[in-house]
C-alpha positions as CSV (number, residue, x, y, z in Angstrom):
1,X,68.2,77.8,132.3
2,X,68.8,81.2,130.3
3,X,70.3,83.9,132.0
4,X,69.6,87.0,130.4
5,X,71.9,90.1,131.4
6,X,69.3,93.5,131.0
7,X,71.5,96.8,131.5
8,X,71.4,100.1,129.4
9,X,72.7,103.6,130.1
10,X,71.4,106.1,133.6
11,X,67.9,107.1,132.8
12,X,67.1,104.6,129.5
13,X,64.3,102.6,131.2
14,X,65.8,99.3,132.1
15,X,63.3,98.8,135.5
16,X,60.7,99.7,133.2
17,X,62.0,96.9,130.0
18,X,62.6,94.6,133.3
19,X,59.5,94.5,135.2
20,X,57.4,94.0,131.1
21,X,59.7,90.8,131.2
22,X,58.6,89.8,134.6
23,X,55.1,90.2,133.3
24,X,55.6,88.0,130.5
25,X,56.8,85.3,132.7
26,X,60.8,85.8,133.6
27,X,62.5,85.8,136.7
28,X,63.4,89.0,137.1
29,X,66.3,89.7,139.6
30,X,67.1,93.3,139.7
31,X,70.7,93.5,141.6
32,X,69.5,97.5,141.8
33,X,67.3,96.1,144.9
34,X,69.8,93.9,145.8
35,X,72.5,97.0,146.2
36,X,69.9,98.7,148.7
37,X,69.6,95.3,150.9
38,X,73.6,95.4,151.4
39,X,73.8,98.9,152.7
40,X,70.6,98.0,155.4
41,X,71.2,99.5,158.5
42,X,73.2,96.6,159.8
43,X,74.5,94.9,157.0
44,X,78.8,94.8,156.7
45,X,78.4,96.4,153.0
46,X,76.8,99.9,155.2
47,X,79.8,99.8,157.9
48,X,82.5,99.5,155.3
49,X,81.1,102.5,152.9
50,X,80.5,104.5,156.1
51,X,84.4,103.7,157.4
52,X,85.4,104.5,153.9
53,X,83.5,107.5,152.9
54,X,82.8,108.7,156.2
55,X,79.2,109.8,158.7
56,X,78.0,112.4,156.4
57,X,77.2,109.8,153.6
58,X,74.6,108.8,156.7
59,X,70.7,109.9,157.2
60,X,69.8,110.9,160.8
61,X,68.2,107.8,161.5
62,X,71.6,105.8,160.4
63,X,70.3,105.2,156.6
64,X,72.8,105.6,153.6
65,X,72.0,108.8,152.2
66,X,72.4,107.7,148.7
67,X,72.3,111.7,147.4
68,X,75.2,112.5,149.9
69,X,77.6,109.2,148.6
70,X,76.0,109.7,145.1
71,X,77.8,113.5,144.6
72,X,80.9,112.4,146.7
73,X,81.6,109.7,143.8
74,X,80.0,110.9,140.7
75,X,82.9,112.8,140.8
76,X,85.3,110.9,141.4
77,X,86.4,107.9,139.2
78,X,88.8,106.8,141.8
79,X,86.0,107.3,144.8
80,X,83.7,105.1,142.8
81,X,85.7,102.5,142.1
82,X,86.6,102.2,145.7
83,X,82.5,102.1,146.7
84,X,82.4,99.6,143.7
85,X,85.0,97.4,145.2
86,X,83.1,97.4,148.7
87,X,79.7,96.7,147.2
88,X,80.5,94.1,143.9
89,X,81.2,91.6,145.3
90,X,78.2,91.6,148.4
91,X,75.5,92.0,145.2
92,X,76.9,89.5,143.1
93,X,76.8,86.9,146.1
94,X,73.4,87.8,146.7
95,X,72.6,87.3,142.7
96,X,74.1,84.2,142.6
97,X,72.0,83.0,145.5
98,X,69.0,83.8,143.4
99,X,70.4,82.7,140.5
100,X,70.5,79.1,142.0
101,X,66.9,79.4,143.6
102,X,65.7,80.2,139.9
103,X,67.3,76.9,139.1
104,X,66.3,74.5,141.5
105,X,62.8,76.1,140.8
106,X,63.3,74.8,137.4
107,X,62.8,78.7,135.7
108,X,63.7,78.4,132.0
109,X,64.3,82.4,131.6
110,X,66.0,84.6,134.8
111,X,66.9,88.1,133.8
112,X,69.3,89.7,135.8
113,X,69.2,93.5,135.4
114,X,73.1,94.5,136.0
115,X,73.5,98.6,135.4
116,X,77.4,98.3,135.0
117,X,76.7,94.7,133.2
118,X,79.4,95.3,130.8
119,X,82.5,97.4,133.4
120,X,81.9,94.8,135.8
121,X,82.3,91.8,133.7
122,X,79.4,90.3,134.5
123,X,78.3,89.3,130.9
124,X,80.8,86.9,130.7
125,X,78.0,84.9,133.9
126,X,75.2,85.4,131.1
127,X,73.9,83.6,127.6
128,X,72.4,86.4,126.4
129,X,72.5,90.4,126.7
130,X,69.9,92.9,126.4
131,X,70.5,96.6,126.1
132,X,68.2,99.4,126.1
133,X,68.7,102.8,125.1
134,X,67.2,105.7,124.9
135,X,67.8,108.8,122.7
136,X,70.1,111.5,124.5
137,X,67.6,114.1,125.2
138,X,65.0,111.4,126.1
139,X,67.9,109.9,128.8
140,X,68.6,113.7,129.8
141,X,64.9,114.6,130.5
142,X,64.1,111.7,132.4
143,X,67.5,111.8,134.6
144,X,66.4,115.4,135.3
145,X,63.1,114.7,136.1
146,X,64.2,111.7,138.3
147,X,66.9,113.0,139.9
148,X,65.7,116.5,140.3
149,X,69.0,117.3,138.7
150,X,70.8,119.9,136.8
151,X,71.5,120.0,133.5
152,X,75.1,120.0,134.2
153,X,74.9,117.3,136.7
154,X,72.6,115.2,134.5
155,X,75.3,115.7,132.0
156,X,78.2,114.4,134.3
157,X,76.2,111.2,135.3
158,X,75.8,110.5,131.4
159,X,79.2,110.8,130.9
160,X,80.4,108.9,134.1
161,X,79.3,106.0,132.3
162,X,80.4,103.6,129.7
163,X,78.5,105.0,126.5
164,X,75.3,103.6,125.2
165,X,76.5,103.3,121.6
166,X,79.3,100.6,122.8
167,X,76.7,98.8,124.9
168,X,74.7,98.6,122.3
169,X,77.5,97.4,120.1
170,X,78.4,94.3,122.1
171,X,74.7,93.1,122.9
172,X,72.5,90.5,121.4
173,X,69.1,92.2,121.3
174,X,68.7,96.1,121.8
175,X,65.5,97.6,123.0
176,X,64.7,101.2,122.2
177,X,63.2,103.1,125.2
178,X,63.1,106.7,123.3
179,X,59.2,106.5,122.2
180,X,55.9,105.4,123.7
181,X,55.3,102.6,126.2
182,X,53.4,100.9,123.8
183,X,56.3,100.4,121.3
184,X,58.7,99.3,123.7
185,X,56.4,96.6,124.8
186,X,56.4,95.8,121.0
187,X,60.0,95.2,121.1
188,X,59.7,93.4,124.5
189,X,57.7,91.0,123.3
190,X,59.3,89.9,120.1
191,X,63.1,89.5,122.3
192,X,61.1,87.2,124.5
193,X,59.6,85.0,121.7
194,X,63.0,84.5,120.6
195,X,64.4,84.2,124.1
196,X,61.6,81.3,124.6
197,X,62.2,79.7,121.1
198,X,65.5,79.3,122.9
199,X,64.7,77.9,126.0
200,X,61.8,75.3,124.5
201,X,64.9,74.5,122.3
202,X,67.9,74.2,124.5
């Protein structure tokens, strides 16, 4: 089994590279998903950020208010660390979980889309790494767009994280998310030939 790390900068497209991998036939586990199901109403990983970060980070009906936690610790390298600490280690029990149900299925290629794949360490756990970027007005407008952000704020969120050019750097196949859908699929599809070359081969 090949297990394929997909991250990329806030705002490149990585969902977007993910689910045109799923289409071609990977696994696709997005630990993005997997973060929401650990903050559940119910769920420990929602009664420790709540004990850390206090009731305000909560909706009315008892939901993580992701907007409210999100400005408390964008700002704060020390506060997100902390709600890194509480989470990490929940998500990546769940991934691994899945990880082992894509083996016993007998799945040749899982992609595990990992935001902070490369500050968490978790590409050391994969045999390949994707990386898609997007250029930095491209990243901006979509963020703004997304968010409903500020420029400013946009800005801060960019910065909070490790840059795109060292991603890029470090990965084995880079997908450029900057132009149409239409060429990133082009790019999709030529990393998954190679990725299947190596699984028919391995």
């Amino acid at each position: 089994m090949l297990v394929v790390g997909l991250t990329g900068g806030i705002a490149t497209g990585k969902s977007t590279v993910g689910k045109m991998f799923a289409r071609l036939g990977a696994r696709r586990i997005d630990t993005d998903r997997l973060a929401r199901e650990v903050v559940e109403p119910g769920q420990p990983g929602l009664a420790a950020v709540v004990a850390r970060f206090g009731g305000e980070v909560l909706t009315a009906d008892g939901r993580l208010d992701r907007k409210a936690l999100g400005k408390i610790v964008f700002h704060d390298a020390g506060l997100r660390k902390e709600l890194e600490a509480i989470l990490h280690p929940l998500i990546g029990e769940l991934m691994r979980e899945e990880l082992r149900a894509a083996e016993a299925a007998g799945d040749c290629i899982v992609l595990v889309e990992v935001p902070l794949l490369y500050e968490t360490g978790f590409q050391r756990e994969t045999d390949r790494v994707i990386v898609v970027t997007a250029d930095r007005e491209t990243q901006l407008a979509r963020l703004k767009e997304r968010d409903g952000l500020d420029e400013a704020e946009a800005m801060r969120r960019i910065a909070a994280q490790m840059p795109l050019s060292e991603k890029a750097a470090r990965a084995d196949y880079v997908i450029d998310n900057s132009g149409s859908l239409a060429e990133t699929e082009k790019q999709v599809e030529a990393v998954w030939q190679i990725l299947q070359r190596e699984c028919d081969n391995g």
